[in-house]
C-alpha positions in Angstrom: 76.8 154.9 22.6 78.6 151.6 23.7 79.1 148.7 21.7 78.2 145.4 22.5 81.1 143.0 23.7 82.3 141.1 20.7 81.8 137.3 20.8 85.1 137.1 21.4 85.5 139.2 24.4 82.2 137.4 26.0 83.7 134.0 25.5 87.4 135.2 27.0 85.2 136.8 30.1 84.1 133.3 30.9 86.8 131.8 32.9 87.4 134.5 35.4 83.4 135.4 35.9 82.1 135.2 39.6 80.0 131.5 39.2 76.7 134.2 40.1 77.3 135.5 36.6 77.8 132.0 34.9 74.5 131.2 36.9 73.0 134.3 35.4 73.8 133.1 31.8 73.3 129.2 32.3 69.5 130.5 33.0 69.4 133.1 29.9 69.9 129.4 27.4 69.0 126.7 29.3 65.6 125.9 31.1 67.2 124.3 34.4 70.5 123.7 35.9 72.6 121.1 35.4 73.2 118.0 38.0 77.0 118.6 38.2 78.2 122.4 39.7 81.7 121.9 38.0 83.0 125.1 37.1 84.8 124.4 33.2 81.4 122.3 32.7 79.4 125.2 33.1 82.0 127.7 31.1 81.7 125.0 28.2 78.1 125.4 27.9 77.8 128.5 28.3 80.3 129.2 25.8 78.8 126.9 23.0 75.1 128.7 23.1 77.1 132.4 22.9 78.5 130.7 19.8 75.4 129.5 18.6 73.5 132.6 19.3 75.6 134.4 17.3 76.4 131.9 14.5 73.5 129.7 14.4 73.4 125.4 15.5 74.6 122.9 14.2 72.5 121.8 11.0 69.4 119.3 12.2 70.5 117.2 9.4 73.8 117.2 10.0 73.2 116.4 13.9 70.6 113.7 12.8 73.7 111.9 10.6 76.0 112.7 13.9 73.9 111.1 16.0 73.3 107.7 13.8 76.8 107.4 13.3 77.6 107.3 17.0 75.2 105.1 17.7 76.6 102.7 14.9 79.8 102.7 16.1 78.9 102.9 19.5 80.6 99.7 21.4 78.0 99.9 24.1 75.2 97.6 23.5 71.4 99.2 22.6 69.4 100.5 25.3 65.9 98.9 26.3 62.8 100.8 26.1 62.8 104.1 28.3 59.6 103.8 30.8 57.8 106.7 29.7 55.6 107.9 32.5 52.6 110.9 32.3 53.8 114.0 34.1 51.8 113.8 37.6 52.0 110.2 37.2 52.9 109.1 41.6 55.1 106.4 42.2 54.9 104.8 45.8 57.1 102.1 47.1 58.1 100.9 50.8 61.4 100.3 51.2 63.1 99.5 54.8 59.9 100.5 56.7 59.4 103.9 54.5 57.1 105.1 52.0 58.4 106.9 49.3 56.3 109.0 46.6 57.5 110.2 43.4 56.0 112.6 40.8 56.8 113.4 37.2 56.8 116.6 36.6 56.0 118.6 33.2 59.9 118.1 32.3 59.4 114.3 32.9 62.3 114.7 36.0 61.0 112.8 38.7 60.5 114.8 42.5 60.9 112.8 45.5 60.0 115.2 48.1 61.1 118.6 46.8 64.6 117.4 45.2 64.3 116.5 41.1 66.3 113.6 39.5 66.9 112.9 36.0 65.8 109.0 36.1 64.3 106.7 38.0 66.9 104.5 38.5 68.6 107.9 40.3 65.6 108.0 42.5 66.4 104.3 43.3 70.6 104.6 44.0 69.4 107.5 46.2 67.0 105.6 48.4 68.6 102.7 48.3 72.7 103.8 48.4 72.8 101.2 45.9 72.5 100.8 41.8 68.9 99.8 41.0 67.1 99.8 37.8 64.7 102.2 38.4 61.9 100.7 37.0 62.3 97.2 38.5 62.5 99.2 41.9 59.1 101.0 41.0 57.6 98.2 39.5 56.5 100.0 36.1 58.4 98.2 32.7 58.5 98.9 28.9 55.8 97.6 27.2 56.7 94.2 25.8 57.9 93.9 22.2 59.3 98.0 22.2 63.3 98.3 22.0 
């Protein structure tokens, strides 16, 4: 009978595994792929949820407390309202003579024609070449008076 790899020996495999393999883990802990391919990105990740299998998460309330302190100290100023758009929700806009059509999906990533972006304002930069707020582009806003 063979023992199982220690955690050790799975996270010192990581650096030197063919990127199929890392592929083949990424999609073990994580529902999709990340939008960068970089290599020590994808170790990283890969490496923290081996960890976590095997020695549990960091503690919700500790990650709640993380998470308000960042944001109090955080020298970037607060975020409006997210657009929160129904998956199957189809966006259409004309831009330089073409129509464009997006769909959220059930992840609420948006598909214009077959490729998937993480926000609408990456939908936008990708039509456009330029930086666009994605809603403003779309036409759809926050509701008045939500922060």
């Amino acid at each position: 009978m063979t023992k199982p790899p220690t955690i050790a020996a799975q996270l010192a495999a990581l650096p030197t595994m063919p990127m199929k393999d890392l592929w083949a883990l990424w999609d073990v802990h994580f529902p999709r792929r990340p939008g960068t391919w970089n290599r020590d990105y994808v170790t990283s990740r890969v490496a923290y949820k081996i960890q976590e299998a095997a020695h549990g998460g960091v503690d919700p309330d500790i990650r709640r407390r993380l998470v308000r302190l960042g944001e109090s100290q955080s020298v970037f100023g607060k975020r409006r309202a997210e657009v929160h758009l129904m998956p199957g929700t189809v966006l259409l806009r004309e831009y330089e003579s073409n129509e464009y059509r997006v769909t959220v999906t059930p992840m609420g990533l948006y598909d214009l024609n077959g490729k998937v972006f993480k926000s609408l304002s990456a939908v936008a930069r990708h039509i456009t070449g330029v930086n666009w707020s994605g809603p403003a582009f779309f036409g759809v806003k926050p509701k008045e008076g939500k922060k």
